[in-house]
N, C-alpha and C positions, 0 to 999 in steps of 0.2 A: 300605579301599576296598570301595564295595557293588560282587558280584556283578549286581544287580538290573536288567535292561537297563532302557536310557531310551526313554521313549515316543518313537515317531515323529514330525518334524514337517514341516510343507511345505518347508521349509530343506533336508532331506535329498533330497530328489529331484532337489536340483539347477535350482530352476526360477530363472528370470530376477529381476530385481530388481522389473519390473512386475507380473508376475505375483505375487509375495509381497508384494508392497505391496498391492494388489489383495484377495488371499486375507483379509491380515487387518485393511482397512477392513472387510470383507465379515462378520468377525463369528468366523473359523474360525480355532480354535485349534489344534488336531491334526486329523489326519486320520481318517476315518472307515476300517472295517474292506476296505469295496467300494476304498475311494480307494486304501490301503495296498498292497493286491495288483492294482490295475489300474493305474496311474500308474506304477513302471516298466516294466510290459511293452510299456506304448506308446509310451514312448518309446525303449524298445529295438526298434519297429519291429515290435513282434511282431501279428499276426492276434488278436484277442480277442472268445470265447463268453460275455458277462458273464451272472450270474443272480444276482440281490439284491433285496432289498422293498425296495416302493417307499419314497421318503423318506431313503434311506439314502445319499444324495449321489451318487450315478450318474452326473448330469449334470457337477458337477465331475471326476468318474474320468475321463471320456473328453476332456471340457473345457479344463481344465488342460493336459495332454499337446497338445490339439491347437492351443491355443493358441501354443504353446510351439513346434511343430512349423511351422507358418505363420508365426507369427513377428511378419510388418511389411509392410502393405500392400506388394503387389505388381501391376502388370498389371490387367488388366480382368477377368478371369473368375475365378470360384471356384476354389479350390483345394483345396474338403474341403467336402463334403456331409452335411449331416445329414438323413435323414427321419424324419419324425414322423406318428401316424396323424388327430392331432386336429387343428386351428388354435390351441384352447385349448394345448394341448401345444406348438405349433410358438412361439404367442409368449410361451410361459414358456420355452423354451430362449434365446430371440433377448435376452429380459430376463439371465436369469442370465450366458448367455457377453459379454453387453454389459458387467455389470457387473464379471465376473473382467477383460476387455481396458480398463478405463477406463483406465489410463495406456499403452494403443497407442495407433495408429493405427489398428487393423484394421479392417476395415467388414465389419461381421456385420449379413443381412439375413434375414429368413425372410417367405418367400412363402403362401399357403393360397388355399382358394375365401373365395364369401361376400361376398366385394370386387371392383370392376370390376378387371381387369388392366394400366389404363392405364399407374396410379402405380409397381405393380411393374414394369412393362418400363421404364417411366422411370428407377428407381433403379438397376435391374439395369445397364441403360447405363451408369451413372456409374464402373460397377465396384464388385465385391464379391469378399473374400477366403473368406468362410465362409458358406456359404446353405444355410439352413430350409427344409424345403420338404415338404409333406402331398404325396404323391402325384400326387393329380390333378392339382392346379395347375402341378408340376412338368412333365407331357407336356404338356398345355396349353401353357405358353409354351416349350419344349421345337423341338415342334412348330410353334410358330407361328416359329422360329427368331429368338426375343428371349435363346437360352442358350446357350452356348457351355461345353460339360461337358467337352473336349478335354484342360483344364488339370487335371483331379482328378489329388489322391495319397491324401485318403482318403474313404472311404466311411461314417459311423456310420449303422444301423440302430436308433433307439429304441422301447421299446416295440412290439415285431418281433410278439409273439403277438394284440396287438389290432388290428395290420394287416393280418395274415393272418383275422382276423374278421370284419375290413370290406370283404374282396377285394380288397385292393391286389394280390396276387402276380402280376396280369398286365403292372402297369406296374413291377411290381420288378424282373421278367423283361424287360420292353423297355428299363428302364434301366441294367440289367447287361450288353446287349448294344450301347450306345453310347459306355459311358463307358470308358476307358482301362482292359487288363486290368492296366497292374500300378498297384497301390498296396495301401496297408493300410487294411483291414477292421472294423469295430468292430459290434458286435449286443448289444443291451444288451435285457434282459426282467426280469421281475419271475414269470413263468408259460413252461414250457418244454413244450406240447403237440408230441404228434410232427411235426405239419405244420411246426412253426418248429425243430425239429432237423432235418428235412428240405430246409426253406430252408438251413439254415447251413451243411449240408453241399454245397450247391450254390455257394456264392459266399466260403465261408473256407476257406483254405488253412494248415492246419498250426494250426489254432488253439490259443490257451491256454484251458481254461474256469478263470473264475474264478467259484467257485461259494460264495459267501458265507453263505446260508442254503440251504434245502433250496430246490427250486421251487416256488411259492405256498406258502409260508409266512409268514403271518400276523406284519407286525411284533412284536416282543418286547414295545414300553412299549405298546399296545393291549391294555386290557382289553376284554373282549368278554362280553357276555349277550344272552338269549332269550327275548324273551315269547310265547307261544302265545294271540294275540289271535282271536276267530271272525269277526268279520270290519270291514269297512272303516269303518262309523260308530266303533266299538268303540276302531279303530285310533288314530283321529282323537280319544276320546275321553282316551285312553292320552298321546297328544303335547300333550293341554292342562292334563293332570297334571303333567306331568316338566315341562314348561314353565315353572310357577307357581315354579317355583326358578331364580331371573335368574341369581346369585351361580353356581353351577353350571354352569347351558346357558347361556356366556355368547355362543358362538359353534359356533356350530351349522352343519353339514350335514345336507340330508335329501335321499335316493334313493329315488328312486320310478322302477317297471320303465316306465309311458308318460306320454306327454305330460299328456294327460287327468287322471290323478292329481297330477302334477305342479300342474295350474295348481290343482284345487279344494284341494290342501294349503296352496298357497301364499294362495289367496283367504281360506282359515278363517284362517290365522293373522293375514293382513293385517284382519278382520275384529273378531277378541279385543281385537287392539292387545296381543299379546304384543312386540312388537320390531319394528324393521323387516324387513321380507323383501322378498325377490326370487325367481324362479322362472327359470332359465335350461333352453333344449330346444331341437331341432333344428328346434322354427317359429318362434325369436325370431331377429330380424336379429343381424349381426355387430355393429353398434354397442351393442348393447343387451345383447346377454351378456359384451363387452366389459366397459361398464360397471359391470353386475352384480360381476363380479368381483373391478373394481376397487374397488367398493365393500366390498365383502365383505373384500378384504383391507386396507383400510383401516379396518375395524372399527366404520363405518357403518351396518352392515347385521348384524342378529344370523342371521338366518335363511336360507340360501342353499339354494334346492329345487329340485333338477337331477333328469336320467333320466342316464344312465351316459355321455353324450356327454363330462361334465364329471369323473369318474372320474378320469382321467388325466392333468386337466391344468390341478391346481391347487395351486399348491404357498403353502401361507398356515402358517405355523410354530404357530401359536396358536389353531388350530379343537378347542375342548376335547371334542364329540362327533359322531358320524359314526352317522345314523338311518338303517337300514334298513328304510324303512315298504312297501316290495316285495320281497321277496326275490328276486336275479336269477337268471335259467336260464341264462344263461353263469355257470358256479362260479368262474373266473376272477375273473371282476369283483369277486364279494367281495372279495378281496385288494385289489384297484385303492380300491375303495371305501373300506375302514377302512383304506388306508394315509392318507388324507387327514386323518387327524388321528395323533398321537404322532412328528409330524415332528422333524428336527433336535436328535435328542437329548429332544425334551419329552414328557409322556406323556397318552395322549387316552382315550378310550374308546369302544365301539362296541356300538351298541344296535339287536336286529336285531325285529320285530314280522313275523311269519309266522302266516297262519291254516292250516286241517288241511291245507289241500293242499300249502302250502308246508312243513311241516314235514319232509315226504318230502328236500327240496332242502336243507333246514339237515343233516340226517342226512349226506348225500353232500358240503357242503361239510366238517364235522366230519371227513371222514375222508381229503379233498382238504387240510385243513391240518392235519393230522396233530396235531389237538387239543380234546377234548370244547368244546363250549359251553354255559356252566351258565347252566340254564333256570331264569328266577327268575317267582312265582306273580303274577298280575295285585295290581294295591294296591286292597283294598276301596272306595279313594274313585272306582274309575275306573268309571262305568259301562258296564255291559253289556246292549248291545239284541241283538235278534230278530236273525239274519238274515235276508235278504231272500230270496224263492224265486227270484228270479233272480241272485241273488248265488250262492245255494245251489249253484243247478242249476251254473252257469259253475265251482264249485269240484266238482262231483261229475263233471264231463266233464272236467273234467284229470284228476284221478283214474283215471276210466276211460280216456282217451289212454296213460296213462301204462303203467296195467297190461294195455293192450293191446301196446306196443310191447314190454313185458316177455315177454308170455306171447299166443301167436299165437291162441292155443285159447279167448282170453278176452273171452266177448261183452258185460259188462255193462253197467248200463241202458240204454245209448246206442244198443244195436248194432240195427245195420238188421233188424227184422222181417219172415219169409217164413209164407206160410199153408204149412200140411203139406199133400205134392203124393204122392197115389197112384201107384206104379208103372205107367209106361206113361199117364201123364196128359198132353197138350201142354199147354204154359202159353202164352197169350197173352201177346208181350212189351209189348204197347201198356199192359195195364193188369194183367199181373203174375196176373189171373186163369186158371182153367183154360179153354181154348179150345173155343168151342160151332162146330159148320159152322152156314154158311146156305146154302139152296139161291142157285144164282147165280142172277141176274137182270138182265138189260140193263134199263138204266132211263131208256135215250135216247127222249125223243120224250114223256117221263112230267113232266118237271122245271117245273112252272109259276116262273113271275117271280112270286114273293108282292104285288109293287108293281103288278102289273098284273092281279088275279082271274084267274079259273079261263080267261080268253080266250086266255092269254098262254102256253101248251104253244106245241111245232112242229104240231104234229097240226091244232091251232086253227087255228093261223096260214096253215096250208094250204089247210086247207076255206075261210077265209075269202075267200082268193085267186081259187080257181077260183069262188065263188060273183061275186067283183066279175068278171071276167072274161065271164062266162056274162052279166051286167045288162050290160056295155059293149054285148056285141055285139048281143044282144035291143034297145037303144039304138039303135042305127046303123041298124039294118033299119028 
């Protein structure tokens, strides 16, 4: 008889017969390490701190239990809330918990902006057990009293630390103060900054932390490297090398920090004719980054070029590299970012291009995930142009913002210029010059109309007066 314990399987938790029928249409053999230590404490009722990388099954850890917990369509209003900080995010949960409940009944809905509010007050009517819901949209009809929160038992929080980066905390605070205080708590992150251990100590009671990896900590199957590109053509030249290898990049992300980069990366590659792409950002409509995505994860689409909105909330098993052609200034987001590929078990890679100033930011995330990033040399075939003087200048003024905010004492190139002022000098503040007096002078009665010659003073206009006056009456007599 082996000593050797037997791996865990969804069978042992106890869950329902739909639910495990569910789990392994759905493709899931065992449970992952997050699932293992989050699934029973929820169902043992307990308050739970979860912190895991992304990818790592999350959404089933709190899913599963709460499925399980709700059970079987009831009544008309929600009885367990989920929020989410994206749309993208809200209806990839509404998909996955849709698919785990396929042999319920239960009606899982999730709400967001983007879209009129008709259709959602409409279905919210028909009754719903488990509701999605982004923040705003959530006071939105809230407010508009199309929701009835009365019935909550539980609460999940996802992705808590990029909510508190978007300012949701003031409607997480107005909706902790409507909704029923008892029930259980769920707060699920991937990054744990103080602000969102501050939240959680605000709204969970007695919690468990299940802490899986460290916090931001870089998935394990993500390989990661670093090019030191000078700058943006350079960059652009760099992604039509790696490109040239289909077999490879066959499915690709690329993050770009704005919009702007975002559309011209997506226009060169739609230009090459390397692949198809799409560019998803927070100026494309809800239908259209919809589709993108669906495209994309239907494997339509080789190239998917987002700004960080999309980070979080795209869950595609099979995205072999994740391109950081911007490197972000929230160090968070990397995490967010390369979790999008080396999903469910597969393993991806992540390819970061930072020119000098961003190099400063790859240093501080290296040491925010607690692991070097090997910097590997440009490939002779890539070329490399000029930088432009206005590209230059834009990287030499973050620079200096940066080692000014370090060091207060530090004026370089940027800093506001003063002429040297001798002791006991007044400076003029209008022009910053040293201050000359003039003698005063009243100037009333001096001021001509330019429009009308030298006649048009008051002085003029006086003399002229008494002279008509003096011909009236010399007239009369």
């Amino acid at each position: 008889m082996s000593d050797t314990p037997q791996p865990l399987t969804f069978a042992d938790f106890k869950l329902n017969k739909q639910l495990l029928t569910a789990v392994a249409e759905a493709g899931f053999t065992e449970p992952t390490p997050v699932q293992e230590q989050t699934i029973p404490l929820l169902l043992a009722g307990h308050d739970v701190l979860g912190i895991a990388q992304t990818g790592t099954g999350k959404t089933a850890a709190f899913g599963l239990p709460l499925l399980m917990k709700v059970k079987y369509a009831q009544g008309d209003h929600p009885r367990a809330l989920i929020m989410a900080p994206t749309r993208e995010l809200a209806m990839q949960l509404e998909s996955h918990l849709q698919k785990l409940a396929v042999h319920t009944d239960l009606r899982i809905f999730a709400i967001y902006g983007g879209l009129g509010p008709k259709t959602q007050i409409e279905t919210i009517a028909k009754g719903v057990d488990i509701l999605i819901a982004t923040p705003g949209r959530l006071m939105e009809l809230y407010l508009k009293g199309a929701l009835v929160l009365k019935e909550l038992k539980t609460l999940v929080l996802d992705e808590a630390d990029k909510m508190m980066d978007m300012g949701f905390m003031p409607q997480i605070r107005r909706l902790l103060e409507v909704i029923p205080r008892k029930r259980q708590n769920v707060l699920f992150s991937a990054t744990m900054p103080d602000k969102v251990t501050t939240l959680s100590e605000e709204f969970l009671e007695f919690p468990v932390r299940v802490e899986v990896t460290p916090a931001a900590t870089s998935a394990q199957n993500v390989s990661q490297s670093l090019y030191e590109v000078p700058n943006l053509i350079t960059k652009i030249n760099l992604l039509e090398y790696l490109f040239l290898d289909w077999d490879t990049f066959h499915r690709v992300m690329i993050f770009t920090r704005s919009k702007e980069n975002a559309e011209n990366v997506a226009s060169f590659l739609a230009r090459k004719g390397h692949g198809e792409v799409r560019a998803i950002h927070g100026n494309k409509g809800q239908n259209t980054r919809i589709n993108a995505m669906e495209a994309f994860k239907a494997g339509n689409v080789r190239f998917l070029v987002a700004t960080d909105v999309a980070s979080r909330g795209i869950d595609v098993p099979e995205v072999s590299h994740v391109i950081n052609f911007d490197v972000p200034l929230i160090y968070d987001d990397y995490v967010h970012r390369i979790g999008r590929t080396g999903r469910a078990r597969h393993t991806g890679a992540a390819i970061t291009f930072a020119n000098e100033a961003e190099m400063h930011h790859m240093e501080r995330i290296s040491e925010l995930i607690r692991q070097p990033i090997p910097l590997l040399p440009l490939p002779p075939e890539v070329k490399v142009v000029p930088t432009s003087f206005e590209e230059q200048q834009s990287m030499d003024r973050e620079k200096d913002e940066r080692r000014k905010r370090e060091d207060p004492n530090f004026q370089g190139a940027f800093h506001e210029r003063k002429e040297w002022v001798k002791p006991g000098v007044t400076i003029d503040k209008r022009t910053g010059r040293e201050y000359v007096a003039k003698p005063a002078r009243s100037q009333k009665g001096n001021k001509a109309n330019p429009g009308k010659g030298k006649n048009s003073t008051p002085a003029s206009k006086a003399l002229k007066a008494a002279q008509g006056r003096v011909e009236y009456k010399r007239k009369k007599r």
